[in-house]
N, C-alpha and C positions, 0 to 999 in steps of 0.2 A: 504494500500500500504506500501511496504518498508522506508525505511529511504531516506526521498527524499537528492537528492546532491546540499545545497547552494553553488554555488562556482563561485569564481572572477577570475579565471586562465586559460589560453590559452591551446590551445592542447597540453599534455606532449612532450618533448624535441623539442618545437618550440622556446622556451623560448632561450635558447644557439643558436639553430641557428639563431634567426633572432639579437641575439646579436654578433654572430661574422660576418653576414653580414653589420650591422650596422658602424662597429669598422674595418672593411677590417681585420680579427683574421682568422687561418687558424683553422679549428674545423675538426677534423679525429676522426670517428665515429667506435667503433667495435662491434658488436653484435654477437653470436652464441650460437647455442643450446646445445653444449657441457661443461659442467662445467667443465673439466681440460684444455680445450683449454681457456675458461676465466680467467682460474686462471694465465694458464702461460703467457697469453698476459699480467696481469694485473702488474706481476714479470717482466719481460723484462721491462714494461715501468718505473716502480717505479726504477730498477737496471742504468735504463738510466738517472735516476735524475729527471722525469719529476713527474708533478702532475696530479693524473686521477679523474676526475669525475668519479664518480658510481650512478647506477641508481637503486633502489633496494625497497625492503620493509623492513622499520626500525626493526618491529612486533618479526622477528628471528634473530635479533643481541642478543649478550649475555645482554650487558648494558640495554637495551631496557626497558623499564617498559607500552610501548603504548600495551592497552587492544583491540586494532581495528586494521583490514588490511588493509594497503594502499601500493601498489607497484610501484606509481610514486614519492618514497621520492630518495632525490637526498645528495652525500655528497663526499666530497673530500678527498680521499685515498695518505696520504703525504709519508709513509713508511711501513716499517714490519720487527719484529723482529722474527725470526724462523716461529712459525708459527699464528704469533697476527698481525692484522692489524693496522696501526694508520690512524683512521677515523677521518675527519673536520667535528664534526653538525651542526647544525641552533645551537644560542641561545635556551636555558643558558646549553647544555648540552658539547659546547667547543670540545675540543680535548677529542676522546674515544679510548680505543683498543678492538677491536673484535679477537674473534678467525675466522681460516680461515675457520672451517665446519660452524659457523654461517653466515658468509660474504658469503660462499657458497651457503647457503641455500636461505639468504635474496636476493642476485642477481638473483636465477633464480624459483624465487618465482611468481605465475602466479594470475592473477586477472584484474579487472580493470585498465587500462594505463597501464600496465606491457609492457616490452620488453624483449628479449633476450639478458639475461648478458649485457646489456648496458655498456658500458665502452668511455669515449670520452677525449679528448684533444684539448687545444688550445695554439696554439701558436703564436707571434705577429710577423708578414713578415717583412722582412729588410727595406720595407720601411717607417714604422712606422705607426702612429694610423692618421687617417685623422683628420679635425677638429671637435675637439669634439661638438661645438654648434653646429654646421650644423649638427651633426649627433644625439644628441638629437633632435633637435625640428623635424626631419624625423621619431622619432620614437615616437614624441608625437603626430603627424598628421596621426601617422599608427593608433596608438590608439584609437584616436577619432575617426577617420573614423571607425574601426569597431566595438567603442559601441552606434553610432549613428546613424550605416546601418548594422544593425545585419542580416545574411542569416536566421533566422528562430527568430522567438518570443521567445526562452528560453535564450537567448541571449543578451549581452547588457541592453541598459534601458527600454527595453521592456522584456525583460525575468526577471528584477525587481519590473518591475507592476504586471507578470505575477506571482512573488513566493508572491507578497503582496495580490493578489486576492484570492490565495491556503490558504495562513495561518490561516485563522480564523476555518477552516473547519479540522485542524489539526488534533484535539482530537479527531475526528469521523473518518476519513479516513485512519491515522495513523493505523501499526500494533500494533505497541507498543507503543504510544504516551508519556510513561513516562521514557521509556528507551530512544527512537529516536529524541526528542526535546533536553536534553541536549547535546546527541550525537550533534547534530547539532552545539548547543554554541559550545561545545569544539573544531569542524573542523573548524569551521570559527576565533577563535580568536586566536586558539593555534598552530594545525597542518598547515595552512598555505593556505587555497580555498578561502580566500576572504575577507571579512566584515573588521573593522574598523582594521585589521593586513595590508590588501593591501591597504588600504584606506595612511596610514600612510606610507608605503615605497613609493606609488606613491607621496605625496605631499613632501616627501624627496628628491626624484628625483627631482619634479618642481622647488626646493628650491634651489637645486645644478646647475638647469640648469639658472637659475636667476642671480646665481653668472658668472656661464660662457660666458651667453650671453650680460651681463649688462641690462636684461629686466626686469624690477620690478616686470611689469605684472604676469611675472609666479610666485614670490614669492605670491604676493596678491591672484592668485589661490590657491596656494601650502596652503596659511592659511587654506581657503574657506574646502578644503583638508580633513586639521587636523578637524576640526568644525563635518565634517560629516562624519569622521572616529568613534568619539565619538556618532553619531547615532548608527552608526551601531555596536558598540559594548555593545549599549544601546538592540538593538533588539536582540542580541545573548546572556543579560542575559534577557532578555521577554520572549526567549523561554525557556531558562531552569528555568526560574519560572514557566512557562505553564507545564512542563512536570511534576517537581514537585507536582505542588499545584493541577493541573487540571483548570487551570486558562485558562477560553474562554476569559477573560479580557484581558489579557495577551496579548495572541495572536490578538486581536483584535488593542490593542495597538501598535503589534510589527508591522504588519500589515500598520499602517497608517505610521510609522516612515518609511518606508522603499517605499511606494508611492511619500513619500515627498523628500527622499534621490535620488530619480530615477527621480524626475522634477527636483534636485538643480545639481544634475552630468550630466544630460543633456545639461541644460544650460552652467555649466561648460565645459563639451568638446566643446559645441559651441566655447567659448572664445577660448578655448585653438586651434581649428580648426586656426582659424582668426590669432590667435598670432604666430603660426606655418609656417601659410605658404608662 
């Protein structure tokens, strides 16, 4: 089989919206099939002062050096000089400039979560942000609820047991087992689908919402958090030693860490359900 997809992320662009329903943010969505109608929307809004999200594949920006396609990467478009963009990345790549036939291309680049020229805005309504604790611990009780009543087994803590049942069998099922295992390390720790990278912004979150709400509770998860971010990025290098080495040890290894990560987050969203609601 192909390069299976390990990944801890919600349906592409659900992520903004269920943050500007969270936040009461007004979020105006633009999409079309036309790349000069994208482009000019994108000039009107940057002209207007405002800042756009872009929804795109990194792969065809000029900066770019990513060997793999992904068309749900996301980045914030702050201006333009003639005809160069100034992009916002993820960490450690900061502020880049793209040319506008690369930005062109990377926006309506088709694949997997792809959209049409995706382009979005949000803005904060006059009457300001609601309360923030109340509106964390609603979106922490979103959370638990759905890794702890997943609609299908690939999902959730059960679609953890399920990718730790798959792994042993890797090296045999695998197309390419020694290209596709560390392919996996690298989406999971670097490009941003999951493992000990979202393990670690969530118990950031928990940590920030511990200071908001005065509940200690969520710091002491938020540790719990960090603890088993470091599994997980324990198993994403088990597998790029399995792919390397041809290591069934490996994956057998990686395998049980990630059983044991999917009983200790279970229990944890329990907690956090209770502390939630």
């Amino acid at each position: 089989m192909p390069t299976p997809f390990v990944g801890g992320r919600i349906k592409p662009d659900t992520l903004s919206e269920n943050l500007a329903n969270a936040l009461n943010l007004r979020l105006s969505v633009h999409e079309t099939s036309s790349v000069n109608r994208a482009r000019e929307h994108l000039l009107a809004e940057l002209d207007s002062g405002t800042v756009v999200g872009l929804k795109l594949d990194r792969y065809f920006l000029d900066y770019s050096t990513d060997d793999f396609r992904f068309a749900a990467h996301y980045v914030a478009c702050v201006g333009y000089d003639d005809d160069r963009f100034a992009l916002v990345e993820t960490q450690p790549l900061g502020l880049q400039w793209a040319s506008g036939e690369s930005l062109a291309t990377a926006r309506n680049a088709r694949g997997p979560m792809s959209s049409r020229n995706r382009a979005f805005t949000i803005d904060i309504p006059k009457g300001g942000l609601p309360d923030l604790g109340g509106a964390a611990r609603k979106g922490i009780r979103s959370a638990a609820e759905n890794f702890l009543n997943p609609p299908i087994s690939n999902f959730g803590y059960k679609g953890m047991h399920k990718v730790a049942d798959l792994m042993p069998q890797w090296l045999d099922d695998l197309d390419s087992p020694a290209e596709s295992l560390p392919e996996i390390c690298t989406i999971m720790e670097d490009a941003g689908t999951g493992g000990g990278l979202f393990r670690m912004m969530w118990a950031e979150f928990l940590a920030e919402t511990a200071d908001i709400t005065g509940t200690g509770e969520f710091r002491e998860i938020s540790d719990a958090y960090r603890e088993v971010s470091k599994k997980w990025t324990e198993v994403a290098e088990l597998l790029k030693e399995a792919g390397v080495a041809s290591s069934r040890e490996s994956l057998h290894s990686a395998s049980k860490i990630v059983h044991e990560a999917a009983d200790k987050e279970q229990h944890l969203m329990h907690r956090l359900m209770e502390l939630s609601s």
